[in-house]
C-alpha positions as semicolon CSV with decimal commas, in nm:
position;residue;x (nm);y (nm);z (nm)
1;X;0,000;0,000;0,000
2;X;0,275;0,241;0,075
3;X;0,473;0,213;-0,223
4;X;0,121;0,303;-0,404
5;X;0,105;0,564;-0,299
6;X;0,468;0,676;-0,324
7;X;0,427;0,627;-0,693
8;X;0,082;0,836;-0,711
9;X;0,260;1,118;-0,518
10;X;0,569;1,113;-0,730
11;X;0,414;1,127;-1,064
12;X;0,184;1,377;-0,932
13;X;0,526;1,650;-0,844
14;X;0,619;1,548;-1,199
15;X;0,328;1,605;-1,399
16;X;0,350;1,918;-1,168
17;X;0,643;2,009;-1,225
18;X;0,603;1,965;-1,673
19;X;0,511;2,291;-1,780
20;X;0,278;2,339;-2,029
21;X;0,348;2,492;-2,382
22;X;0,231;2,761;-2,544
23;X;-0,022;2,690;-2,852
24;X;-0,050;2,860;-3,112
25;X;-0,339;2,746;-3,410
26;X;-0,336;2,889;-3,704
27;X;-0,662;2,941;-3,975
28;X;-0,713;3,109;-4,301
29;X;-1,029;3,288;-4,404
30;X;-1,063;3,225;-4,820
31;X;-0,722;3,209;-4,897
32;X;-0,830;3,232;-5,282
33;X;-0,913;3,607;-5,215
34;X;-0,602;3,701;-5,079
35;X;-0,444;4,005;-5,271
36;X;-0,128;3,821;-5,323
37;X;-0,070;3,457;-5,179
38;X;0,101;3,312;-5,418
39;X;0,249;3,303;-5,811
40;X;0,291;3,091;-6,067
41;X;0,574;2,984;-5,893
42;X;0,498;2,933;-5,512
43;X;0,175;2,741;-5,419
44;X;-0,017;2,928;-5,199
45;X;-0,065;2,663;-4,998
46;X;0,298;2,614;-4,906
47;X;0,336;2,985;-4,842
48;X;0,061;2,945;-4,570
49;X;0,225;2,572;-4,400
50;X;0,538;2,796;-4,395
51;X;0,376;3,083;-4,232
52;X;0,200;2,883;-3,998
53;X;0,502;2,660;-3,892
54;X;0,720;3,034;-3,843
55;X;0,378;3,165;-3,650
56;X;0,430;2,861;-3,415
57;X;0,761;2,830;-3,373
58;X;0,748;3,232;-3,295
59;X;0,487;3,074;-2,987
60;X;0,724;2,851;-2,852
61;X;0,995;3,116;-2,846
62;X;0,786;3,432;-2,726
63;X;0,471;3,306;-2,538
64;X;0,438;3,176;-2,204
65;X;0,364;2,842;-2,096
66;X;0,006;2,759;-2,056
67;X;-0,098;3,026;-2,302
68;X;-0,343;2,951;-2,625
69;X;-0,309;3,202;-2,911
70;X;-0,549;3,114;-3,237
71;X;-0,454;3,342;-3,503
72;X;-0,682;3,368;-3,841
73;X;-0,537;3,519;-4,170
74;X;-0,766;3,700;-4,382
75;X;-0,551;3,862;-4,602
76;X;-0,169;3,845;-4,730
77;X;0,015;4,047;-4,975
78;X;0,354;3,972;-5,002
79;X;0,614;4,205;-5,028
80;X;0,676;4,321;-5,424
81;X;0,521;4,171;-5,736
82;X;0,564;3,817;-5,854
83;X;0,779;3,841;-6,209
84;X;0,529;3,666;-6,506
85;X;0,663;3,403;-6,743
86;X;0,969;3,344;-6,565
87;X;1,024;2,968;-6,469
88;X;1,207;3,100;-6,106
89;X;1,066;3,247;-5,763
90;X;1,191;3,601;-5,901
91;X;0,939;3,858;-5,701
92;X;1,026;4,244;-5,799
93;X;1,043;4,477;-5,463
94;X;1,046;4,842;-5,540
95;X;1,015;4,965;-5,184
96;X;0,741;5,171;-5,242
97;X;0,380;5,052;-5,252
98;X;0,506;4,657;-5,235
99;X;0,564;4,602;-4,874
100;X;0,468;4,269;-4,705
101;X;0,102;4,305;-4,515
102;X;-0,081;4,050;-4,332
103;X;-0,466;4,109;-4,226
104;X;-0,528;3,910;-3,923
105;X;-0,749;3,857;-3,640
106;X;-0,622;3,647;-3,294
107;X;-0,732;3,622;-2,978
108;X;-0,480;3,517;-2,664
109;X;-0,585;3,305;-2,371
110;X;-0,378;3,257;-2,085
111;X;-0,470;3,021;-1,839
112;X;-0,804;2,956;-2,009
113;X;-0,906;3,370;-1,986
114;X;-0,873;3,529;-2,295
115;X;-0,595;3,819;-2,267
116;X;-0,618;4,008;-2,590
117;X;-0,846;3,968;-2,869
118;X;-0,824;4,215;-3,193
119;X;-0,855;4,275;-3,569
120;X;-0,544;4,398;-3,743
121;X;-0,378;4,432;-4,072
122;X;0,019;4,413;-4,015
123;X;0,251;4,570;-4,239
124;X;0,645;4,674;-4,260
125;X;0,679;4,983;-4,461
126;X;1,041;5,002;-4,374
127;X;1,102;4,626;-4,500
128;X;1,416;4,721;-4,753
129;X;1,603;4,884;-4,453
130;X;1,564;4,651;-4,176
131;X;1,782;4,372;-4,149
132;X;1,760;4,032;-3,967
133;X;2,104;3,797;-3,981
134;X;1,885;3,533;-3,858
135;X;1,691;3,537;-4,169
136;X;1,845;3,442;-4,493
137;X;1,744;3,696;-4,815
138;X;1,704;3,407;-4,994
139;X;1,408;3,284;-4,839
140;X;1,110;3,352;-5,080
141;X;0,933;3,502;-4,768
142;X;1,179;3,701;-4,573
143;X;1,001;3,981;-4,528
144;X;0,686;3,833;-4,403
145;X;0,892;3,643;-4,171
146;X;1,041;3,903;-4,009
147;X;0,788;4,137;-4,026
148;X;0,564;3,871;-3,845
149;X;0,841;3,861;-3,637
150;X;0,860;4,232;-3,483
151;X;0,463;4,186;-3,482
152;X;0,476;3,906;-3,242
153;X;0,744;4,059;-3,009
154;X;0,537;4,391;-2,951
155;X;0,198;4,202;-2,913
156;X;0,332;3,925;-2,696
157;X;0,678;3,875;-2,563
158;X;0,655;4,232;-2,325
159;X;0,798;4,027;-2,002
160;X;0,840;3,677;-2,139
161;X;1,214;3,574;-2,191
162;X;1,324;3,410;-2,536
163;X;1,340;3,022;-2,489
């Protein structure tokens, strides 16, 4: 009987002691009228799995445990234009009107209470001028990357330490 219980009360401190991740779901509204998703180049649907899988790894780095964040994109336009009849992932970025923007709506729950809940449309005007080492420039979506990025440190990583 003793040694029962010893085992109940041990894994009891070590499911304890496990903390719990961060979450972080990820939804599209009708990705066929996004302003820009994809080209004839890049399937749209591979430019969302790699923004979602950057979205969550950006959750395990910058949210804290036990926190739930479900983010829905309703719009992307990727930074410049996608280069026509041109068999590579050439996209031409003029600076000016091109810049990466996401539309997006999210709500945060932390410890089952929601903690922030909003509608906004994320963009990087200064896209050309800021640079990342972390991110390589030939990654067809560097810009959204890093834009996404910046967006999730000011939202959500004001006291939480990088993991």
């Amino acid at each position: 009987m003793r040694i029962g219980r010893i085992f109940v009360s041990a894994a009891a401190i070590v499911s304890s002691a496990l903390p719990l991740h961060a979450a972080v779901t990820v939804s599209y509204g009708d990705p066929d009228r996004f302003t820009d998703a994809g080209d004839s180049n890049n399937d749209p649907r591979q430019i969302m799995l790699t923004l979602e899988r950057h979205l969550k790894e950006l959750g395990d780095r910058y949210l804290p445990p036990q926190s739930n964040l479900k983010i829905e994109v309703l719009d992307l336009d990727r930074a410049g234009r996608p280069r026509m009849n041109l068999p590579t992932e050439i996209r031409i970025v003029n600076g000016k009107v091109d810049m990466p923007c996401i539309e997006l709506s999210y709500t945060l729950e932390v410890d089952s209470k929601v903690a922030q809940s909003r509608r906004e449309r994320v963009c990087d005007p200064n896209f050309l001028r800021t640079m990342d080492p972390k991110y390589s420039e030939h990654d067809p979506l560097v810009y959204e990357k890093r834009m996404l990025e910046q967006w999730f440190r000011q939202r959500f990583a004001k006291a939480t330490p990088q993991r």
